[in-house]
C-alpha positions in Angstrom: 60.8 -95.1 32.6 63.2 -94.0 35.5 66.2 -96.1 33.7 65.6 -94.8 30.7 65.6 -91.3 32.5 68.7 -91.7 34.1 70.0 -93.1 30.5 69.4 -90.7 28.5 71.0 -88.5 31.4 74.6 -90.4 30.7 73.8 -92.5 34.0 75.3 -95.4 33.6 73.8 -97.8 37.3 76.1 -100.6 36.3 79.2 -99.1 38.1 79.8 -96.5 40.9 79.2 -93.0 39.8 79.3 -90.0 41.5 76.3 -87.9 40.9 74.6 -84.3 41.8 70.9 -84.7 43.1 69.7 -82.8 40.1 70.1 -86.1 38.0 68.1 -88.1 39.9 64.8 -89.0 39.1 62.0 -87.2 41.1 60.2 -88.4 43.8 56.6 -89.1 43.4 54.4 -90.9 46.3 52.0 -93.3 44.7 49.9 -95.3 46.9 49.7 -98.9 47.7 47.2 -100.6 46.9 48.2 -104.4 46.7 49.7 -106.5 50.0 53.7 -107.2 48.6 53.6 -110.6 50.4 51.2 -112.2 48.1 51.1 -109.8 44.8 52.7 -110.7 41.9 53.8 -106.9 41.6 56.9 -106.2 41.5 57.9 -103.2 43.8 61.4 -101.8 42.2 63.7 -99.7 44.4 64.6 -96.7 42.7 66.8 -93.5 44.5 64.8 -90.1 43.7 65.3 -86.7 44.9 63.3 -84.3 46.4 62.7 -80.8 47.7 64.7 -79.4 44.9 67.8 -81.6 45.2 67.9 -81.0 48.9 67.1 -84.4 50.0 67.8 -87.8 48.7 65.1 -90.8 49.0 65.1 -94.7 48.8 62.4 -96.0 48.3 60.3 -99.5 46.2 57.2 -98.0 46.8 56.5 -100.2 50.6 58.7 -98.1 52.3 60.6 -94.3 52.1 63.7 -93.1 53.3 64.3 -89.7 52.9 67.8 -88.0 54.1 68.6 -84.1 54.0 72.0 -83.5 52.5 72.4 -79.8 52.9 73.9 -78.3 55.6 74.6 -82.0 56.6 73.0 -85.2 56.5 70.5 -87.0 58.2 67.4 -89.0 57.9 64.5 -87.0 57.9 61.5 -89.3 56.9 60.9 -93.3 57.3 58.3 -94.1 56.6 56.2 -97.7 55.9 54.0 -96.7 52.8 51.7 -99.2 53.2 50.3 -98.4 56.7 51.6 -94.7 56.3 53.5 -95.0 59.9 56.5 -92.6 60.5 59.6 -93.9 62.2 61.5 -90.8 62.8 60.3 -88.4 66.1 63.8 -86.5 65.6 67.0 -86.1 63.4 70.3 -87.4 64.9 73.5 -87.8 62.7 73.6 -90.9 60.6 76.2 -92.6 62.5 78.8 -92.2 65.0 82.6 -92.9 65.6 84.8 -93.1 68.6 89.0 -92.5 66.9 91.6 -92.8 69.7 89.4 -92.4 72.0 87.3 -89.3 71.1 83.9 -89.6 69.9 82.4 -88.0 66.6 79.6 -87.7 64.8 78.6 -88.2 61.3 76.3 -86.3 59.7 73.6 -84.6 61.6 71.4 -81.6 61.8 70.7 -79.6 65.4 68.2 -77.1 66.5 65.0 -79.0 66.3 63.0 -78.2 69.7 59.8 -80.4 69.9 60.8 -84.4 69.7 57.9 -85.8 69.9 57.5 -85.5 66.7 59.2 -83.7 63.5 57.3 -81.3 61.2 58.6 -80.4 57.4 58.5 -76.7 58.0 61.7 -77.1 60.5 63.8 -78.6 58.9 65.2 -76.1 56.7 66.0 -74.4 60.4 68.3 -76.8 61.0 72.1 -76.3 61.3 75.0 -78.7 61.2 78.1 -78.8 63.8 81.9 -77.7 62.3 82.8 -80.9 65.1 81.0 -83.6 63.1 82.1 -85.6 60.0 80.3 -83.4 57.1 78.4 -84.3 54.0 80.6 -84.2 50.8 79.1 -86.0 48.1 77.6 -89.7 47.1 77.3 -91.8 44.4 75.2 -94.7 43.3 77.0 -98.7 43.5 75.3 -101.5 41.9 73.9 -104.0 44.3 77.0 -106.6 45.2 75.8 -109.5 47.3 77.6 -109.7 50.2 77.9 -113.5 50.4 78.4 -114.5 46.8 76.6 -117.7 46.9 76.8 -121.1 44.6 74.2 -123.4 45.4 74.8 -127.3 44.4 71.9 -128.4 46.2 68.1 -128.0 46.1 67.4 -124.3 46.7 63.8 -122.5 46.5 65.4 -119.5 45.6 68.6 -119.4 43.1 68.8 -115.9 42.7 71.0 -112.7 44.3 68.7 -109.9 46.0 68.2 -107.1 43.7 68.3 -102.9 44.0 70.4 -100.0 44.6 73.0 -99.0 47.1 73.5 -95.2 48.2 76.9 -94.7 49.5 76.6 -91.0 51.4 80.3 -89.7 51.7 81.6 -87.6 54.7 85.3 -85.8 55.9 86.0 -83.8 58.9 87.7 -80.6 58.9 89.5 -81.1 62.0 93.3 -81.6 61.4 93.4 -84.9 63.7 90.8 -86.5 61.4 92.7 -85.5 58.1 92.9 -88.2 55.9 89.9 -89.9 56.8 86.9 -90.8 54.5 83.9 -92.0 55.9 81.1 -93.4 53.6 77.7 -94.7 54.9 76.0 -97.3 52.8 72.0 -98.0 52.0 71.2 -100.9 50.5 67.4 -101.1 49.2 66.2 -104.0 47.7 63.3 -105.0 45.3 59.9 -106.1 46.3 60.5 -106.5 50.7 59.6 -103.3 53.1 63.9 -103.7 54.1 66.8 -101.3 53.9 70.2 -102.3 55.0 72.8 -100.1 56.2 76.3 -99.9 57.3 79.4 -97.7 57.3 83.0 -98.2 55.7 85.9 -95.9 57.1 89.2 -95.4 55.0 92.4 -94.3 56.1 94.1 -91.9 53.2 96.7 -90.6 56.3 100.5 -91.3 56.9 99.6 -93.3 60.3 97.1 -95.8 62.0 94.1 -95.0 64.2 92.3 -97.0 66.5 88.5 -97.3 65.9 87.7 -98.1 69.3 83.8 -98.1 68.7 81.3 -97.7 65.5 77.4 -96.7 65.6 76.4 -97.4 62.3 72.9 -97.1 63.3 70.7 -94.1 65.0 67.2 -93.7 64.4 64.7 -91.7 66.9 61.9 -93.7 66.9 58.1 -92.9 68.4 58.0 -95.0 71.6 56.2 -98.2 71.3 54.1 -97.5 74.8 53.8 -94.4 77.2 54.1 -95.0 81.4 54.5 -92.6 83.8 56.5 -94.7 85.4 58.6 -97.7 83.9 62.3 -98.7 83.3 63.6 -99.1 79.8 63.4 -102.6 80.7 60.0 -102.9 81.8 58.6 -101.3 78.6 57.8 -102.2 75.5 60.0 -101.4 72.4 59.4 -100.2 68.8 57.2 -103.5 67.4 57.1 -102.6 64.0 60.3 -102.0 62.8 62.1 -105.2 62.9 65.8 -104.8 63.2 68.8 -107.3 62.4 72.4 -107.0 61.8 75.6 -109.6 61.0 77.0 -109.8 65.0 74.9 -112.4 66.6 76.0 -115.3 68.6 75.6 -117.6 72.2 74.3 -120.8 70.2 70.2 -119.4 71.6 69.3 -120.8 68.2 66.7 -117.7 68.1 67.9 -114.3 66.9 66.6 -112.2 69.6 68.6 -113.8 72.0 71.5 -114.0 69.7 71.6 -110.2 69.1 75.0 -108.9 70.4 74.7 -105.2 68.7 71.0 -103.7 68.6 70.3 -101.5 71.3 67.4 -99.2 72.8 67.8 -96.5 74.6 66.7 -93.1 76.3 66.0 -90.2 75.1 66.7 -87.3 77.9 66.2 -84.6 74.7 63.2 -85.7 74.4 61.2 -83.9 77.6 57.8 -84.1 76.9 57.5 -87.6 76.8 55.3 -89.1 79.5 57.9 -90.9 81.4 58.8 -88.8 84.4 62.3 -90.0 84.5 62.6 -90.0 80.8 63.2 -93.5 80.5 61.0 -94.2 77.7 63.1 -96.5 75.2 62.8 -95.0 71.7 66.7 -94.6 70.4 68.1 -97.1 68.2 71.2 -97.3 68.2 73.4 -100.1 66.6 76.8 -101.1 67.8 79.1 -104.4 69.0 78.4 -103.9 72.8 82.0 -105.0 73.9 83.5 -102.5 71.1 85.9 -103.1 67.8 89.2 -102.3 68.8 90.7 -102.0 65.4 93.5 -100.7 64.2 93.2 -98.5 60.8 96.3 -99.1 58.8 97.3 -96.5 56.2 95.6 -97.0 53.1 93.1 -99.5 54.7 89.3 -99.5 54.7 87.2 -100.5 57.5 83.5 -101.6 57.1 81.0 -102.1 59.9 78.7 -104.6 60.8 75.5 -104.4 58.7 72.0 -103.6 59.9 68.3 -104.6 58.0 65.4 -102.8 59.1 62.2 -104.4 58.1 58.9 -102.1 58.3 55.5 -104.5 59.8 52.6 -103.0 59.0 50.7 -105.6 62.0 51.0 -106.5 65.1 50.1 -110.0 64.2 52.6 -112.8 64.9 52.1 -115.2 61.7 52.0 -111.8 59.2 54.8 -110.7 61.4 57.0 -113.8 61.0 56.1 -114.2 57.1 58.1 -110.6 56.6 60.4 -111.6 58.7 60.8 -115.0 56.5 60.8 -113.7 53.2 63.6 -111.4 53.8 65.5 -114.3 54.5 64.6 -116.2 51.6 65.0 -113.0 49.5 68.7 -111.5 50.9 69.9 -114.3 52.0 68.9 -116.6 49.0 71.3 -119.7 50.3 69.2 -120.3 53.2 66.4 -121.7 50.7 68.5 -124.5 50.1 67.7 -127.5 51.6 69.6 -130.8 50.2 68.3 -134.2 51.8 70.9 -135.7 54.2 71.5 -138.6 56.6 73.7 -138.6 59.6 76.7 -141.9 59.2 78.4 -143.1 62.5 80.8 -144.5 60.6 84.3 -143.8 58.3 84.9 -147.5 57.2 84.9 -147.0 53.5 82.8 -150.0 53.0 80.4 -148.9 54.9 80.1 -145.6 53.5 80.3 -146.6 50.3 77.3 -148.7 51.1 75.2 -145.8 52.7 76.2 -143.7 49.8 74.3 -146.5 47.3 71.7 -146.5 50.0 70.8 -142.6 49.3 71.4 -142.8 45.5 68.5 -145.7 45.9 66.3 -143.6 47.8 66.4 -140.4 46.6 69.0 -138.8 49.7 71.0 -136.1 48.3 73.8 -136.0 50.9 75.9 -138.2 53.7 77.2 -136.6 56.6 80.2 -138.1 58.1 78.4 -137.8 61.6 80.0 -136.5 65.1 81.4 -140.4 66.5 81.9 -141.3 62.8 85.8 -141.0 63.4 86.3 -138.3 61.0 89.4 -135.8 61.7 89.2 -132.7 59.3 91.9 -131.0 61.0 93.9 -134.1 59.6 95.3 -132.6 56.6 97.8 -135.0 56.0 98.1 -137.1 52.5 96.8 -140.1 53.9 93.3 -138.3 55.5 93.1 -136.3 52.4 93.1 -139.6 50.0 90.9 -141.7 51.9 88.3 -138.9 52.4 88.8 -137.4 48.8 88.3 -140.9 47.2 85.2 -141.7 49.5 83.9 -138.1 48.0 84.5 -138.5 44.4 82.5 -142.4 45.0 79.5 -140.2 46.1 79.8 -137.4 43.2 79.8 -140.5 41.1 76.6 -141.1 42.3 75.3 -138.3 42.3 75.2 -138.2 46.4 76.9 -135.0 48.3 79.6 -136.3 51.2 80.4 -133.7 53.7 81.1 -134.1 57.6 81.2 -132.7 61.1 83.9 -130.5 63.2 83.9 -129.3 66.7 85.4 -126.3 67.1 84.6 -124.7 71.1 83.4 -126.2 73.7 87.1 -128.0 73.8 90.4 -127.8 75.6 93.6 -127.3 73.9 96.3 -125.8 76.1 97.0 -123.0 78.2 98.9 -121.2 74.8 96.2 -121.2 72.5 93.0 -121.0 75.1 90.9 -118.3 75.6 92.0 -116.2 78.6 89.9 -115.2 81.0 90.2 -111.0 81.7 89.2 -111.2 85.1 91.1 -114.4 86.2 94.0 -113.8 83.2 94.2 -117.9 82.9 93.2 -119.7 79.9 90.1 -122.6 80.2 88.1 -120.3 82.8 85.7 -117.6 81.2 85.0 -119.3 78.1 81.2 -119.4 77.5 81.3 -122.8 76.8 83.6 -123.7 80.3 86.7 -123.9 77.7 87.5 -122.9 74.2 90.0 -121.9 71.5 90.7 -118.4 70.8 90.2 -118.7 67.0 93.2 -115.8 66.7 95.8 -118.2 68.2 98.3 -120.0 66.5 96.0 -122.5 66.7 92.9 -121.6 65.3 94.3 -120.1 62.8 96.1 -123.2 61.9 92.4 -124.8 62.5 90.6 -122.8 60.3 93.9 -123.4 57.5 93.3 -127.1 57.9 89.9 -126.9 57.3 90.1 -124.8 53.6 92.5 -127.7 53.0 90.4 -130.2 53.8 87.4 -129.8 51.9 89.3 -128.1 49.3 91.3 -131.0 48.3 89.0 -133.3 49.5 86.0 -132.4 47.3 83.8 -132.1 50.6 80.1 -130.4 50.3 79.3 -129.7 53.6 80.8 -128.4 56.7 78.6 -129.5 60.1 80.7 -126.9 62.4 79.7 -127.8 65.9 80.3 -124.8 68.5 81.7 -122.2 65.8 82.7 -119.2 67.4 80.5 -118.1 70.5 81.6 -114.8 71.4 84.1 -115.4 73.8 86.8 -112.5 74.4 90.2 -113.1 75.1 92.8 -111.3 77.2 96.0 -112.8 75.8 98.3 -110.2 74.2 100.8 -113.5 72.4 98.1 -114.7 70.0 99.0 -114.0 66.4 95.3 -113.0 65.2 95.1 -110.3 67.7 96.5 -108.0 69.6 94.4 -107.9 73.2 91.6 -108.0 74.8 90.1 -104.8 73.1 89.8 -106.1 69.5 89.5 -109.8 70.4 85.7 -110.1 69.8 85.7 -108.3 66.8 88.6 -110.5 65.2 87.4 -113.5 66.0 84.0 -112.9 65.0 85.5 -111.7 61.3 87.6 -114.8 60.9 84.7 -116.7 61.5 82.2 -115.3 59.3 84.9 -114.7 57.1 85.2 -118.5 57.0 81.4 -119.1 56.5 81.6 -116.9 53.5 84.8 -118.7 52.0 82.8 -121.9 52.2 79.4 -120.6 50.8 80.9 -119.1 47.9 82.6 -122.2 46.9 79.4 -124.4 47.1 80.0 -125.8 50.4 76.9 -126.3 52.8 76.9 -125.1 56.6 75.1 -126.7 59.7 76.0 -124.8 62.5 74.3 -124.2 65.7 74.6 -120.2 65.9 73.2 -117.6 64.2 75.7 -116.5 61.1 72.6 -116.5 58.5 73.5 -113.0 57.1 77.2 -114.1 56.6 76.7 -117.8 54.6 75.7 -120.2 56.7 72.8 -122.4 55.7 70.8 -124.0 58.6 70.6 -124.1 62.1 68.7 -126.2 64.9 65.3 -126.0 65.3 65.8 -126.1 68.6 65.9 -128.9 71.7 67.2 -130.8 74.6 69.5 -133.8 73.5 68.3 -136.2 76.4 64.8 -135.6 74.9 66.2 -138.2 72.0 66.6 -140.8 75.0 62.8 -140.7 75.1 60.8 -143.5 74.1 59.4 -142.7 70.1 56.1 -142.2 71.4 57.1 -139.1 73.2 59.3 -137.9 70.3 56.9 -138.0 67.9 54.8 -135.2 69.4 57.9 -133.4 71.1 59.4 -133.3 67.7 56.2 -131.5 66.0 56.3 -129.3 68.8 59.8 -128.2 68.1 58.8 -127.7 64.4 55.6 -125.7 65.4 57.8 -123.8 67.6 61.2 -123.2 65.3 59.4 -121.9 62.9 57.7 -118.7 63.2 60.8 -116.7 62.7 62.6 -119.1 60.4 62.0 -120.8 56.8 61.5 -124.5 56.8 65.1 -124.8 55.4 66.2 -122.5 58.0 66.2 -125.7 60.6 67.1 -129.0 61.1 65.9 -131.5 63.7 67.0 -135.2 64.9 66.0 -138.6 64.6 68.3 -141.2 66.3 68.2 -144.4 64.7 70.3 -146.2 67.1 71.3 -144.9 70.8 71.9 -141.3 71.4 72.3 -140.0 74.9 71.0 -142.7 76.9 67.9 -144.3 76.6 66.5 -148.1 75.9 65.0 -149.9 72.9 61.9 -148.0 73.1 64.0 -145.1 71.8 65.4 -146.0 69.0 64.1 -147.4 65.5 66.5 -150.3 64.6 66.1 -152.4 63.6 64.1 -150.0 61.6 62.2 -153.2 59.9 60.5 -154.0 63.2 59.3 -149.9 64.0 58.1 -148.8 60.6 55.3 -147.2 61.0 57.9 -144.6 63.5 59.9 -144.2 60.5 57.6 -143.6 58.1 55.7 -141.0 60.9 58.9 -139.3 62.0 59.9 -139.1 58.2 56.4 -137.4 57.3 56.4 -135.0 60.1 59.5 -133.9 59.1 59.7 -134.0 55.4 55.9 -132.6 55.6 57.0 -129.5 57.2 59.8 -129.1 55.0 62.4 -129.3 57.4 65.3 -131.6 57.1 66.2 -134.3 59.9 69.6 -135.7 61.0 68.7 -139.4 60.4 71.4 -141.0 62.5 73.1 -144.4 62.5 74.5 -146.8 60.3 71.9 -146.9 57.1 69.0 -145.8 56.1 67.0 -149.2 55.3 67.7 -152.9 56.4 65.2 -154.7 54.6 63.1 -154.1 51.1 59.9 -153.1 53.3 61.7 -150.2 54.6 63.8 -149.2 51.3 60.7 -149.0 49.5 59.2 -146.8 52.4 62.1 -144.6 52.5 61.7 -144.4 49.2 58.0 -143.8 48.6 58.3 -141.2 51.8 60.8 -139.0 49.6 59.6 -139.5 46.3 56.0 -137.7 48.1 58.7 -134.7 49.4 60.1 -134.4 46.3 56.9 -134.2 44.1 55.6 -131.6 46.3 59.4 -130.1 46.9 58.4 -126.4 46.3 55.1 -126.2 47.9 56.5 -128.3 51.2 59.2 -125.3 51.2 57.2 -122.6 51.0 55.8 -120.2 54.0 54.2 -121.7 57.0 51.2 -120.7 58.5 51.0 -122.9 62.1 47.0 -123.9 62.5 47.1 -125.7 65.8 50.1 -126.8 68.3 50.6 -130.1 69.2 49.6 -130.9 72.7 48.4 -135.0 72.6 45.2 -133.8 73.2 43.4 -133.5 69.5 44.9 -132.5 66.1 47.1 -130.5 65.2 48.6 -129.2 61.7 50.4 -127.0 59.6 50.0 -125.3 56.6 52.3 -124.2 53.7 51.2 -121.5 51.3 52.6 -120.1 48.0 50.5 -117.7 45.6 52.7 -118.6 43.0 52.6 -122.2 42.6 50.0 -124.7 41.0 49.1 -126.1 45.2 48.4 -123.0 46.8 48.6 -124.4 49.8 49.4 -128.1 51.2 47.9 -129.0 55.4 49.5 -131.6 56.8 47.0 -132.9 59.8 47.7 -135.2 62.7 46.1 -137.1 65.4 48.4 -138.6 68.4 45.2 -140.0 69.8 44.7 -144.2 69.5 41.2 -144.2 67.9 40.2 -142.3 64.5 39.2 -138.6 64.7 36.6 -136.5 62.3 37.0 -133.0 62.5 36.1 -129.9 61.0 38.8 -127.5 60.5 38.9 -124.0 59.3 41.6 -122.9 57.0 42.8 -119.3 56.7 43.7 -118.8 52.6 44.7 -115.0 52.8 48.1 -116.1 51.9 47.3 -118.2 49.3 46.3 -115.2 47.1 43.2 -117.2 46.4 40.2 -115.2 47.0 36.9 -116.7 46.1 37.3 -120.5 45.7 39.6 -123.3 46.5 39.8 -126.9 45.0 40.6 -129.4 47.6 41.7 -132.8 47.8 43.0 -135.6 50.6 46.3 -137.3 50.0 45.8 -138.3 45.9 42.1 -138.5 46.1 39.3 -136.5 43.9 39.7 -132.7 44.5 35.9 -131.0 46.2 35.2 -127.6 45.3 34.8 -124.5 48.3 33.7 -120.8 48.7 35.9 -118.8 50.3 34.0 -116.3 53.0 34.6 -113.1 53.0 37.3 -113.6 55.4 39.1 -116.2 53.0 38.1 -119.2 54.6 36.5 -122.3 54.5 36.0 -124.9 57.0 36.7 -129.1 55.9 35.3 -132.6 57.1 38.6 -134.5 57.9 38.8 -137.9 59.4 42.4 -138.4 60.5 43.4 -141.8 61.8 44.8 -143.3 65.0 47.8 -142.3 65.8 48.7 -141.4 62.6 48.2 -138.3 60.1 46.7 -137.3 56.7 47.5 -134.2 54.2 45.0 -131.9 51.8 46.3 -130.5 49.1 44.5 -126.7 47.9 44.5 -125.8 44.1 
């Protein structure tokens, strides 16, 4: 009814458009009475108005953003409509921008008193500042993915986010800011509690500026906890408003710990707060912390880093880590994909050729040319490009992907083209890796040019980019790609996601071990130690269903990757490795099932994937199982009990909207048979009064679900080995 509204208004949502609040539709709360991570509902974002055209609200019906746009703008209301929890104490502008130096504020509204909390009846009290960047006007964009992505491989998800964007649009009346246009940017999507926000500056002047530092971000937030006494440090922050944005880095392999831009701080406005020093954290603010640096050409356009904010509505960590996964599979759609690939040691064209039949056999969907193979892709010479182009068009033939592995830091190249050090002002000593590149010298940039030319004329699938770019700043002022230390960060990090993006959108597939998910790349580790892979098999086993357990609370299955070492990889003796692979089968097939059975990909490594027709036709019968249960075996992950040696332990998948609601995959490290009985939570599975349940292929046993949605199953699991139920 709201499209047709805005139809039959002359509102045409397929392009930009410049409107007046009075033709949006108006805002009507309706409750919520169904859980959006297992309804079949689907939650449309829609942009109202409010308060007789005075405000402007987002909102899908799970969460509300409301902003005032008269005197100026700001966010006055966010609130998560499913739990009914407000996440703004007090009004601060919308953003916030340091030009040549000075510091200025966009949007904003001043004069509230109390901020503890913010009551309706002030706000029309409020006044705007003739200093700050004011309110002008704002139109409505179409939703335009940010990554454009085209999947060729397996992908749970095919399809681009969908929603609205607000685009709020600010000048300044000062006569040094003439010329500059200011638009800040909501993004609000269909069916997932997110927004996502971020600012673009344009330059209409006759000269450059210098944007030295961006805050695309600020939110007054109710504090988490109250102390007396307590550091920002010590105490908690905001739980449940989960916040992520497009400058992350250090190769953590977590998020959290990659975050570069999201910061909490204090609030010394706020003086009835219980902290006696004021240092309760409950300020969002979100900026690069070593700055941008850039310079703002003439008739150039500037646009920030980008921030999602995803409303919880529990402090549990499973419901908690669902959200958080199905905004990734829903934003970020490429990160569902998850082709089948095996690691090759080897660029001998026979012997690829050979391992390329070996995964067309099988059912493997991709080779990776692995790190030791002997591949050069910064080789773009005719002779490289041939032999690599014709080994790829052997594997398209059948039907196989062929991609392969570049380092990019943790290397030396020369004192030119290093990184140098601020402190020190030599090259090869602050790197965070020891030594790097700067990607903005003459050589990275001629890296990253080899590269496009390599898989471009190669016909390559997949990029494995060891050690992309890790953050490190650089003091040189010689390098082509920037100009100092200032802006080095900021460059660098653009070229880089700039190249991830490049690749994405031309069907290219990206390992990489750092965190450049909202910006194309694909998968990342799991997480571990490389000498762990020296271990004997027996202690790999469990280690590795630990690191699955553990890498995947945050992430979807076909978020990670982990490692199987065929032959010798960091040390180790024969009780590490499984070739022959004839004479350790049952390791195969367990390390196979763990992995496949969670959904997560392994780097198989070493020179083929069978030697003998026992093992083909395991390999075989080991993915034929993934593949029947593909979907299911990708879906969310509920984790039931950590491995530990001891006794069991399993996982779960779930999906509402498949024929197996849910699919446990059960193990037993110890070396005699085990019965059990297990209790299985099926919230998540949308089923809510009875399950049908069967063991591996066997007959299917009916249950009751309690009134807490579960049921509890006999399972006899055998030594040292594992067993799987399947829940229709």
């Amino acid at each position: 009814m709201k499209h047709i509204f805005l139809l039959l208004m002359g509102i045409n949502l397929s392009f930009a458009q410049i409107l007046q609040p009075s033709q949006l539709p108006l805002y009507q709360e309706v409750k919520l009475t169904t859980d959006w991570l297992i309804s079949k509902q689907n939650f449309k974002a829609e942009i109202y108005q409010t308060s007789g055209g005075k405000d402007i609200i987002l909102s899908n019906g799970l969460l509300k953003r409301q902003i005032r746009i008269s005197p100026n703008a700001a966010t006055i209301d966010f609130k998560n409509l499913r739990t009914n929890e407000q996440f703004v104490r007090s009004v601060r502008p919308e953003a916030r921008i340091t030009i040549d130096g000075k510091t200025y504020n966009i949007g904003g509204l001043y004069g509230q008193k109390e901020h503890a909390y913010l009551l309706t009846e002030w706000i029309d009290k409020l006044e705007s500042n003739s200093q700050d960047f004011q309110y002008k006007t704002f139109k409505i964009n179409p939703l335009t993915p940010h990554v454009n992505f085209k999947p060729r491989t397996w992908a749970m998800n095919q399809q681009n986010p969908k929603g609205k964007e607000l685009e709020l649009i600010f000048e300044s009346n000062l006569p040094e800011l003439k010329g500059v246009s200011v638009s800040v940017h909501y993004e609000i999507f269909d069916n997932i509690p997110t927004i996502c926000k971020w600012v673009s500056v344009e330059n209409k002047g006759d000269k450059s500026l210098k944007i030295n530092q961006l805050v695309n971000e600020i939110l007054a937030t109710p504090e988490e906890e109250s102390a007396v006494v307590g550091s920002p440090e010590q105490m908690k922050k905001p739980q449940r408003i989960y916040i992520e944005n497009n400058y992350a880095f250090n190769n953590a392999m977590r998020y959290e710990l990659s975050d570069q831009a999201t910061h909490w701080k204090v609030d010394s406005s706020y003086t009835s707060q219980v902290n006696y020093n004021f240092q309760t954290p409950c300020v969002l603010e979100v900026y690069p912390s070593f700055g941008i640096g850039f310079e703002l050409l003439p008739n150039q356009t500037y646009k920030s880093i980008r921030t999602y904010e995803l409303l919880l509505d529990n402090y549990d960590r499973e419901r908690n880590g669902l959200a958080r996964r199905r905004m990734y599979a829903t934003l970020f759609p490429y990160t569902t994909q998850n082709p089948i690939f095996m690691h090759l040691v080897s660029t001998d064209p026979v012997k690829v050729k050979a391992t390329i039949d070996q995964c067309a056999e099988t059912g493997y969907e991709m080779v990776i040319l692995s790190f030791g193979s002997g591949l050069n892709m910064e080789d773009a010479s005719v002779e490289n490009i041939k032999k690599f182009k014709e080994l790829a068009d052997y594997a398209h033939s059948k039907g196989v992907l062929l991609g392969g592995y570049s380092l990019f830091s943790s290397r030396r190249i020369d004192d030119e083209n290093d990184v140098i050090d601020p402190k020190t002002g030599l090259p090869d000593k602050g790197a965070f890796f020891g030594n790097a590149p700067c990607l903005a010298s003459q050589w990275g940039i001629n890296y990253l040019n080899s590269l496009k030319k390599f898989i471009t004329e190669t016909g390559f699938d997949l990029l494995e980019h060891d050690g992309p770019y890790p953050g490190d700043v650089c003091a040189s002022t010689k390098h082509p790609g920037h100009k100092g230390l200032e802006d080095s960060q900021w460059v660098q990090m653009e070229m880089q996601k700039g190249f991830y993006r490049w690749l994405n959108e031309r069907g290219v597939y990206i390992n990489a071990p750092d965190w450049y998910f909202l910006d194309g790349s694909h998968k990342i580790a799991l997480g571990y130690r490389e000498v762990n892979f020296s271990l004997s098999r027996e202690q790999q086993k469990i280690l590795n269903r630990q690191n699955i357990f553990d890498g995947t609370w945050e992430k979807t299955p076909s978020m990670g990757w982990g490692f199987v070492p065929l032959t010798k990889y960091q040390g180790g003796g024969a009780e590490a490795v499984l070739e022959p692979l004839s004479e350790h089968l049952k390791d195969y097939e367990q390390l196979m099932v763990q992995y496949y059975g969670a959904g997560v990909q392994a780097c198989y490594r070493g020179p083929r994937l069978y030697d003998t027709e026992e093992t083909k036709q395991t390999v075989k019968k080991t993915i034929d199982w993934y593949k029947k249960y593909r979907p299911i075996l990708n879906s969310d992950l509920i984790h039931l009990r950590r491995p530990d040696g001891r006794d069991w332990d399993g996982i779960m998948h779930v999906n509402p909207n498949l024929k197996e609601k849910g699919f446990v995959m059960l193990y037993n490290p110890l070396k005699a048979s085990i019965s059990r009985k297990i209790n299985l939570q099926l919230y998540n599975t949308g089923l809510s009064d009875k399950v049908l349940v069967r063991e591996k292929e066997g007959k299917s046993k009916g249950y009751i679900l309690n009134r807490s949605y579960e049921i509890e199953v006999d399972v006899t699991i055998p030594a040292e080995g594992f067993t799987w139920l399947v829940l229709e």
